[in-house]
MARMARDO-369166 format. One record per residue (C-alpha): residue in one letter; x, y, z; residue number from 1. Coordinates in steps of 0.1 Angstrom, whole numbers, m for minus. Layout:
! MARMARDO-369166
+--------+-------+-------+-------+-----+
| residu |    c1 |    c2 |    c3 | num |
+--------+-------+-------+-------+-----+
|      A |     X |     Y |     Z | NUM |
...
+--------+-------+-------+-------+-----+
This chain:
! MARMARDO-369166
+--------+-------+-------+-------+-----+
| residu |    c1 |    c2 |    c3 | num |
+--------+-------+-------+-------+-----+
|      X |  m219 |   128 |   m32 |   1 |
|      X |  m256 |   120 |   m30 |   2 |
|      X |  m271 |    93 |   m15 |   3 |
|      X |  m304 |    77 |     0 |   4 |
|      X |  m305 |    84 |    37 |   5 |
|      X |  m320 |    71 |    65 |   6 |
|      X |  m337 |    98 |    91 |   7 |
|      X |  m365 |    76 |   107 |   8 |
|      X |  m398 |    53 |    98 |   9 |
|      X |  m407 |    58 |    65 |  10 |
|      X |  m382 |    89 |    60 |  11 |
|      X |  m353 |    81 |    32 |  12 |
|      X |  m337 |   112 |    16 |  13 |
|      X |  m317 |   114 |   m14 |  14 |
|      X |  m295 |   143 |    m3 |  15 |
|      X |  m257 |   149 |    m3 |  16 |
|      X |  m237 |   136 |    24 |  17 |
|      X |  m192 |   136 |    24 |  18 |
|      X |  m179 |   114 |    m4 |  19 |
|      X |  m161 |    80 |    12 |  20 |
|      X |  m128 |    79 |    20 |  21 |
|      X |  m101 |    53 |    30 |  22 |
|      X |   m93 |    44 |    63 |  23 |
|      X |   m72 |    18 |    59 |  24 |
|      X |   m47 |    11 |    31 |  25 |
|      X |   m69 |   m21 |    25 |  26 |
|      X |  m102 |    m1 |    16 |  27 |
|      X |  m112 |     4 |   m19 |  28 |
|      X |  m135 |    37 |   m31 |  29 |
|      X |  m165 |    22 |   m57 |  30 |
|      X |  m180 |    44 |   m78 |  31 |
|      X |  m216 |    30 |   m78 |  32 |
|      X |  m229 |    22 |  m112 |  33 |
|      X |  m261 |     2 |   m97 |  34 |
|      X |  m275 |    m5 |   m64 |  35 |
|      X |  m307 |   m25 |   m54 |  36 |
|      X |  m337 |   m23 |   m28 |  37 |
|      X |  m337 |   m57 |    m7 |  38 |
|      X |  m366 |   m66 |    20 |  39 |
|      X |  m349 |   m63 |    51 |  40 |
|      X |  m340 |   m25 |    37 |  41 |
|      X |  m379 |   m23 |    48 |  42 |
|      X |  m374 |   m29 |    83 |  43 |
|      X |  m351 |     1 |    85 |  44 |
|      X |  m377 |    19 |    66 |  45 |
|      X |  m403 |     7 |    94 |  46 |
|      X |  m379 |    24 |   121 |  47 |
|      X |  m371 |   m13 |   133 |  48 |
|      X |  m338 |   m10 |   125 |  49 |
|      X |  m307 |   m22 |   136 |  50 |
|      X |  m293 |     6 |   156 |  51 |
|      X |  m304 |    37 |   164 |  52 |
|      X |  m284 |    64 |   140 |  53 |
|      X |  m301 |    86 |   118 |  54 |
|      X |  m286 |    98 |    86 |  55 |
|      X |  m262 |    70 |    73 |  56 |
|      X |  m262 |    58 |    41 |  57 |
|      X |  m288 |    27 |    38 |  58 |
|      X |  m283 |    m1 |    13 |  59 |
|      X |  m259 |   m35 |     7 |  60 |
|      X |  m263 |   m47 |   m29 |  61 |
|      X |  m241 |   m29 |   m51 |  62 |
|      X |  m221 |   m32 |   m85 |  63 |
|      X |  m197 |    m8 |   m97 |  64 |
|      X |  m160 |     6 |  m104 |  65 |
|      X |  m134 |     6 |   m87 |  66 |
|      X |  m117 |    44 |   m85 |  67 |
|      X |   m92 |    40 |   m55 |  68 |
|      X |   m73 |    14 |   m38 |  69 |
|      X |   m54 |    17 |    m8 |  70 |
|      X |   m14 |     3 |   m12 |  71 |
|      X |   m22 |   m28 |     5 |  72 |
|      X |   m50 |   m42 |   m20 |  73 |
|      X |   m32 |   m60 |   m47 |  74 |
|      X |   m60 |   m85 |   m60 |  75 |
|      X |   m84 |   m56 |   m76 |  76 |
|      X |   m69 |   m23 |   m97 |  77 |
|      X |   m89 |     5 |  m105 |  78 |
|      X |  m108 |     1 |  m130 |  79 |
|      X |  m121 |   m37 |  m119 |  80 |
|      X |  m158 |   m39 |  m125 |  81 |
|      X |  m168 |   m54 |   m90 |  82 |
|      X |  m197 |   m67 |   m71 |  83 |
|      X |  m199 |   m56 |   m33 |  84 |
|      X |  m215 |   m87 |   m10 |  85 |
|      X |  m238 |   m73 |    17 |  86 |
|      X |  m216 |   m81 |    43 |  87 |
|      X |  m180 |   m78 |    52 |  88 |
|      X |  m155 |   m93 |    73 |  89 |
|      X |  m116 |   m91 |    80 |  90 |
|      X |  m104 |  m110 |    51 |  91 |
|      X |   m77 |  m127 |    68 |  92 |
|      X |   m93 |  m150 |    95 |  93 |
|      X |  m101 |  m182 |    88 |  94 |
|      X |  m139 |  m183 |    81 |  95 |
|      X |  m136 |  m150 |    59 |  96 |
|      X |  m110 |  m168 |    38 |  97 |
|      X |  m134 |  m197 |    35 |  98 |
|      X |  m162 |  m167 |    30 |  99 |
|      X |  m179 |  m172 |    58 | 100 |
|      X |  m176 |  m138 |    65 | 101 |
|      X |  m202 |  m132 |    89 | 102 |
|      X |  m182 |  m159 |   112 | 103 |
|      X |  m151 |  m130 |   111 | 104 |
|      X |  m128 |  m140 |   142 | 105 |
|      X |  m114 |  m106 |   146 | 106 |
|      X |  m150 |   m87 |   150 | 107 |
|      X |  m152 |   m74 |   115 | 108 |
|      X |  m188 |   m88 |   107 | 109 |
|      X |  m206 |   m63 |    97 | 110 |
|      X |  m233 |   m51 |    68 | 111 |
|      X |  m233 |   m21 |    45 | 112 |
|      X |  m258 |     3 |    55 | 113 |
|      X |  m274 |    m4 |    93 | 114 |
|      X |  m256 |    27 |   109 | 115 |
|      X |  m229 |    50 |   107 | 116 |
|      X |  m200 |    25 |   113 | 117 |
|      X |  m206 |    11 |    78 | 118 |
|      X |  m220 |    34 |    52 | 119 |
|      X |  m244 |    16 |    27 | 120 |
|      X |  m244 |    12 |   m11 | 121 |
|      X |  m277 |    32 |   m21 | 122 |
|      X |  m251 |    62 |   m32 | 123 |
|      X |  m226 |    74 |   m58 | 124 |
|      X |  m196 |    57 |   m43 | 125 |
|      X |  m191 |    34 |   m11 | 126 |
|      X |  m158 |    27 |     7 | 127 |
|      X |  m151 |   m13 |     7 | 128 |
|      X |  m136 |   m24 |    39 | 129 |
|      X |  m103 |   m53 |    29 | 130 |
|      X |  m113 |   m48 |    m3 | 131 |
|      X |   m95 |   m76 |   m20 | 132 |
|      X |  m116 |   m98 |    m1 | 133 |
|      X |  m151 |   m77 |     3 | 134 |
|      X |  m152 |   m67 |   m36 | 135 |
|      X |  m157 |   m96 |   m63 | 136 |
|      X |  m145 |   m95 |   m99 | 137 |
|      X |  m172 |   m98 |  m118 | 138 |
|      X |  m168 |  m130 |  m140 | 139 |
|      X |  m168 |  m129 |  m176 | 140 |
|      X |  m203 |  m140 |  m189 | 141 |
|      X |  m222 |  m124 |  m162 | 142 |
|      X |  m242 |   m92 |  m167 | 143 |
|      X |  m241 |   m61 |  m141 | 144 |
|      X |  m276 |   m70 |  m132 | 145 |
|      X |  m272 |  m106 |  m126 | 146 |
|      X |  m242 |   m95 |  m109 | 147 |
|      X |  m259 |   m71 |   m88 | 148 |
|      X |  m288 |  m101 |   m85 | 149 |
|      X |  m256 |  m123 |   m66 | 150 |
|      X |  m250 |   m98 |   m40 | 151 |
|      X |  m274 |  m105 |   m18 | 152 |
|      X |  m309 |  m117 |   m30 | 153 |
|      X |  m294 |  m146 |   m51 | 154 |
|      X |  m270 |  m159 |   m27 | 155 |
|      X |  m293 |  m156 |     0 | 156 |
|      X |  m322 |  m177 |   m18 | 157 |
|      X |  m296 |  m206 |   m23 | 158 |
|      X |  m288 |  m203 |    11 | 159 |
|      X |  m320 |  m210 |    21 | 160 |
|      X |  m324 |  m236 |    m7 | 161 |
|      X |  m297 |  m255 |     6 | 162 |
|      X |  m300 |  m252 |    41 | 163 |
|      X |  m334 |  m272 |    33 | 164 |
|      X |  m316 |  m300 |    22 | 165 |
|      X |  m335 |  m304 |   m11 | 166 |
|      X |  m322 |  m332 |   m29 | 167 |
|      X |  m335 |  m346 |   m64 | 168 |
|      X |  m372 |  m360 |   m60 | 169 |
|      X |  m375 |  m331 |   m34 | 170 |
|      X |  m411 |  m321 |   m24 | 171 |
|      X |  m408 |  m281 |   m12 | 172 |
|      X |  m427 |  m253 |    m3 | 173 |
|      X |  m411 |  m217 |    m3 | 174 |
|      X |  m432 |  m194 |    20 | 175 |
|      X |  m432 |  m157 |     4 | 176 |
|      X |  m422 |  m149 |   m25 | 177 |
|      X |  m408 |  m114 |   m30 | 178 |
|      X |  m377 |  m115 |   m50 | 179 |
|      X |  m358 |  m135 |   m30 | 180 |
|      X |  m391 |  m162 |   m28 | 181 |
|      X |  m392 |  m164 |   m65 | 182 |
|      X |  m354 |  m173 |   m69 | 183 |
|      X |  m357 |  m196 |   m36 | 184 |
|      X |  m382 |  m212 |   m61 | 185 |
|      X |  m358 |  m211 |   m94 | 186 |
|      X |  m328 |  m224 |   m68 | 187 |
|      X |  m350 |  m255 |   m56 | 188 |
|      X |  m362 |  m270 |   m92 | 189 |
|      X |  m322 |  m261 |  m101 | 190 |
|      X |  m313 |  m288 |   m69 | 191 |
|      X |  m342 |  m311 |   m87 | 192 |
|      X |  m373 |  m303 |   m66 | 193 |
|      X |  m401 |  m324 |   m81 | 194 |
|      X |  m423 |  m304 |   m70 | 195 |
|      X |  m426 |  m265 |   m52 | 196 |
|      X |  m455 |  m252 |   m35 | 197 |
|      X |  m451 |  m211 |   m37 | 198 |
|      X |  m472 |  m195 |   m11 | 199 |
|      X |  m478 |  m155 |   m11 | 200 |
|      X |  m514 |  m136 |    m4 | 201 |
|      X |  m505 |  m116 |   m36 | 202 |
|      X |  m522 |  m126 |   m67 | 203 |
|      X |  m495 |  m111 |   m89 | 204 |
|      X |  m464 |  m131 |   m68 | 205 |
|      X |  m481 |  m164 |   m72 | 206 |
|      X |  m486 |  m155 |  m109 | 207 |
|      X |  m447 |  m153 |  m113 | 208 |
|      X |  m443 |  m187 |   m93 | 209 |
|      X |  m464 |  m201 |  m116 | 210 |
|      X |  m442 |  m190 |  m146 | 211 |
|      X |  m414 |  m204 |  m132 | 212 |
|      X |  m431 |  m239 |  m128 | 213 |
|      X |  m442 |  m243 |   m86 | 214 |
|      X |  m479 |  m247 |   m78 | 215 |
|      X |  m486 |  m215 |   m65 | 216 |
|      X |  m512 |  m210 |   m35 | 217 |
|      X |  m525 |  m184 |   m10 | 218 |
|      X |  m517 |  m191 |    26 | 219 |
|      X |  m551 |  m195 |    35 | 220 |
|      X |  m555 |  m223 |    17 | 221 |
|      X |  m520 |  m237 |    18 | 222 |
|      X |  m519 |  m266 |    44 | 223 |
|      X |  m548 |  m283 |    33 | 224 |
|      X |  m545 |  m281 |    m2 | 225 |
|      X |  m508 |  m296 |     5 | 226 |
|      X |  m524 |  m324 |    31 | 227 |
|      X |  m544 |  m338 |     3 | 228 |
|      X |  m524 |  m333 |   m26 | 229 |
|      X |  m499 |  m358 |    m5 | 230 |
|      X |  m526 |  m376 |    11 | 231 |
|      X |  m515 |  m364 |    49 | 232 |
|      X |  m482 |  m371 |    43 | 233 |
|      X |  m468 |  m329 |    39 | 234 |
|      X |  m438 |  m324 |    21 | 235 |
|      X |  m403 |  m328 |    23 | 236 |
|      X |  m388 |  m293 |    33 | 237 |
|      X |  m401 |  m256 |    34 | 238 |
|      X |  m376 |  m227 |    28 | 239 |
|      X |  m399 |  m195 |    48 | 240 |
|      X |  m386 |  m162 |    34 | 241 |
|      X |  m408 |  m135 |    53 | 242 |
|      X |  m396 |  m138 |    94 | 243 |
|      X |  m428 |  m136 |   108 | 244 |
|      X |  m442 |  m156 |   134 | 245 |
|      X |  m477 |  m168 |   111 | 246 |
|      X |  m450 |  m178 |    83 | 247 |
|      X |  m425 |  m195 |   103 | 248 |
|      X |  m453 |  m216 |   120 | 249 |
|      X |  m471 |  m222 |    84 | 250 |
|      X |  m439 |  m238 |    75 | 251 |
|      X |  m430 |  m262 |   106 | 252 |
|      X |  m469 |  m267 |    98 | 253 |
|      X |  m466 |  m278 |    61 | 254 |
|      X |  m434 |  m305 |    66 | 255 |
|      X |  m433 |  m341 |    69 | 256 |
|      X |  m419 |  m361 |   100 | 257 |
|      X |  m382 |  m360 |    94 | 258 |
|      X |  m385 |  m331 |    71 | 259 |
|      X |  m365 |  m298 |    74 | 260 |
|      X |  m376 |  m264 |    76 | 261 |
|      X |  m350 |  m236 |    64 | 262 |
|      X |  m355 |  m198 |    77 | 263 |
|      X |  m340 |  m174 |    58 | 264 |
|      X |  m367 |  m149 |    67 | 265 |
|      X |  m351 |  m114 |    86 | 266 |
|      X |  m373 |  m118 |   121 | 267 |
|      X |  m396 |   m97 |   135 | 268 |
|      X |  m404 |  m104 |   171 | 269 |
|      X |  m383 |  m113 |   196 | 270 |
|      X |  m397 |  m141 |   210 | 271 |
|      X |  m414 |  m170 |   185 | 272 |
|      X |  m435 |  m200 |   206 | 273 |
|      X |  m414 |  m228 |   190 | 274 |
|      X |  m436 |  m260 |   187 | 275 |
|      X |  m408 |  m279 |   205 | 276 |
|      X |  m428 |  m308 |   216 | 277 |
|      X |  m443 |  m317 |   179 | 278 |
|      X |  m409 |  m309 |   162 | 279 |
|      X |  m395 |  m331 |   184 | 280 |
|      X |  m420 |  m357 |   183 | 281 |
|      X |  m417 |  m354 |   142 | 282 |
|      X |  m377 |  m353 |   140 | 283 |
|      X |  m380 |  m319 |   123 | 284 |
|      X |  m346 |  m306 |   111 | 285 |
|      X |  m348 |  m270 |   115 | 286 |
|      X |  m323 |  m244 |   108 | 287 |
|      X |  m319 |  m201 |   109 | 288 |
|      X |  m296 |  m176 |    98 | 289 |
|      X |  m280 |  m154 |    77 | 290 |
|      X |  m264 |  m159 |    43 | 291 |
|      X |  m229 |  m155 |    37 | 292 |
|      X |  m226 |  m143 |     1 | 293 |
|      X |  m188 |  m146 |    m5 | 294 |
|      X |  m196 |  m189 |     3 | 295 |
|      X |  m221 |  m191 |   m19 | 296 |
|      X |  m207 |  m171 |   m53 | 297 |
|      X |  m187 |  m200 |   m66 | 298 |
|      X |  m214 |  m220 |   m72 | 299 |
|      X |  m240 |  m197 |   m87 | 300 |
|      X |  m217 |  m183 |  m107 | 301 |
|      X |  m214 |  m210 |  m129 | 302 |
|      X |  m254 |  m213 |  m128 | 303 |
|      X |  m256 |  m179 |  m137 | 304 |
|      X |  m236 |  m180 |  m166 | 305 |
|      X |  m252 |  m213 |  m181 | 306 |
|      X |  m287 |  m197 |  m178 | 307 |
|      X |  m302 |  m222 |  m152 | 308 |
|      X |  m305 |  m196 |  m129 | 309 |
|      X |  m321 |  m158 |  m142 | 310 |
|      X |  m321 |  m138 |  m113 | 311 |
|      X |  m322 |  m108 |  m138 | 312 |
|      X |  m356 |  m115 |  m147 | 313 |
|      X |  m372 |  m104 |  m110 | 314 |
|      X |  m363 |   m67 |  m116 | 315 |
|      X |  m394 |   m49 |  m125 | 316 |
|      X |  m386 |   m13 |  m116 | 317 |
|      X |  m351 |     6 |  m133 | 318 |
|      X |  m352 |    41 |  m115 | 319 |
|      X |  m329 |    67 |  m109 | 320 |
|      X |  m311 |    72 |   m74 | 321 |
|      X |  m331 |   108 |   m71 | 322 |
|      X |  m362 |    84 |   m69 | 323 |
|      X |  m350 |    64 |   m39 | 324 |
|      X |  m379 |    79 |   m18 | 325 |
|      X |  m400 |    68 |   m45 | 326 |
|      X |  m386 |    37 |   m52 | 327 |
|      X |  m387 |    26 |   m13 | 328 |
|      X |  m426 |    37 |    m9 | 329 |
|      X |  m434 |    18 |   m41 | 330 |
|      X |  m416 |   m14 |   m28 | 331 |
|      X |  m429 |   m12 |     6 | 332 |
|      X |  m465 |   m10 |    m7 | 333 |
|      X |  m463 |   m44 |   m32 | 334 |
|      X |  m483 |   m30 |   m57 | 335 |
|      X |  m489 |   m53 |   m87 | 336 |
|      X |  m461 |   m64 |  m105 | 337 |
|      X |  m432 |   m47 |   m79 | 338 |
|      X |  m403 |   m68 |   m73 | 339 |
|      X |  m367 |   m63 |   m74 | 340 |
|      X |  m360 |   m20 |   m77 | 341 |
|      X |  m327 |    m9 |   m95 | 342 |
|      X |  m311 |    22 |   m89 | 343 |
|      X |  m285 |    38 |  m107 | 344 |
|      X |  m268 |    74 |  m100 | 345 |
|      X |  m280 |   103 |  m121 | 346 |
+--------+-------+-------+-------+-----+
């Protein structure tokens, strides 16, 4: 089959590599009908990856057909349209039945396309580890894309949303807004934000921001423009969706005494100089980590299929999978109006 291939910094390849197979009767073969770009994809394309393979498969946000089951999946047939969650666990502990997969007690957390051991999605076909419970139906009333939208970037940015602990009345600030940014924004007027400030040095980011309804400023200007719109006071919560140290500190910077920053951000450096004395001092609520996508699906899907939630609408680019190279240069360089990249096999 032919896939998008990681060899080193800035060096993905759409070449041919051996078409997935099952190695356990739980695994399901896909047959990719659409995969997706997401930031943290970049840091393997920086060479700050997660191991150090060359040559695997990259990618984790995937929709597509099912064309093989093994005989101990009996939820999915082929045939199911499914969407693939970034990560995967055993499916039979107790966290990955509550879908908090990347809590797996038997060591099966794990995330398509960071090495060898799991091959990503940015290909024709990808094998689906417990398969009944790492591939999702995709509900009636839902679209491929919005589908594909939920895999990942969606989920993710309600994550981060509700980790902030936005409530109705909320006063928020999202802190970058790439794709999953912009739906952070969309998730935190859905919880009844009264008000989001959407920060991003790039003119055409903040322009979206805008359109969806947040007040959207460059970080330069972000904290006092925010300290006198509130008269001193800051806001509520920040959701920081970037994982740099300047961004993470903007944040902790822009929240109120008893407010509550979320990180949601994939982080860069090893070490951060946490402000541990003034959080302390302020009763800052602070929280980190990873989305689980499986906990989150059953209550965007509902969202998603009202219309309060559009995640569709943050694709700008439709390419083929021969353009991945393309496609991953174009994304990495934010040029105006780049967002969300689809790919779909030739």
């Amino acid at each position: 089959m032919k896939a998008l291939r990681y060899f080193g910094a800035h060096d993905i390849r759409y070449e041919s590599m051996d078409d997935p197979v099952p190695q356990s009767d739980r695994d399901a073969i896909v047959q990719v009908q659409a995969c997706s770009i997401c930031g943290s994809d970049l840091h393997i394309y920086h060479g700050h990856g997660f191991s150090e393979d060359t040559g695997f498969c990259v990618g984790h946000e995937a929709v597509g057909e099912v064309v093989e089951i093994g005989r101990g999946v009996t939820r999915l047939k082929v045939g199911d349209k499914v969407m693939i969650p970034a990560a995967v666990g055993c499916g039979s502990c107790r966290p990955c039945r509550a879908g908090v997969v990347n809590l797996c007690e038997n060591g099966m957390a794990s995330c398509y396309g960071l090495s060898a051991q799991l091959q990503g999605s940015q290909a024709e076909a990808v094998r689906v580890p417990a398969a009944d419970a790492n591939a999702v139906a995709i509900p009636e009333g839902i679209s491929a894309e919005q589908a594909l939208m939920m895999t990942d970037a969606l989920a993710t940015a309600w994550f981060g949303a509700r980790n902030a602990d936005i409530v109705p009345g909320s006063s928020v600030a999202v802190v970058g807004l790439g794709p999953i940014g912009l739906m952070a924004v969309d998730s935190a007027f859905v919880m009844g934000a009264h008000v989001v400030y959407a920060i991003d040095p790039v003119p055409e980011r903040r322009a979206r921001a805008e359109e969806a309804g947040a007040v959207a400023l460059h970080p330069d200007e972000a904290l006092e423009t925010i300290r006198a719109a509130t008269r001193g006071r800051k806001l509520d919560c920040a959701i920081e969706v970037v994982g740099r140290d300047a961004t993470v500190d903007l944040a902790l910077r822009l929240v109120r005494p008893r407010g509550t920053v979320s990180v949601i951000g994939v982080q860069q450096s090893r070490r951060f100089p946490f402000p541990l004395e003034r959080a302390f001092g302020a009763g800052l609520t602070f929280r980190i980590g990873t989305c689980s996508v499986p906990e989150e699906l059953p209550t965007l899907f509902p969202l998603v299929q009202s219309g309060r939630l559009k995640p569709e609408r943050y694709i700008s680019h439709r390419l083929p999978l021969s353009q991945g190279e393309q496609a991953y240069a174009l994304f990495d360089q934010r040029d105006a109006g780049t967002l969300k990249m689809v790919l779909t096999p030739d």
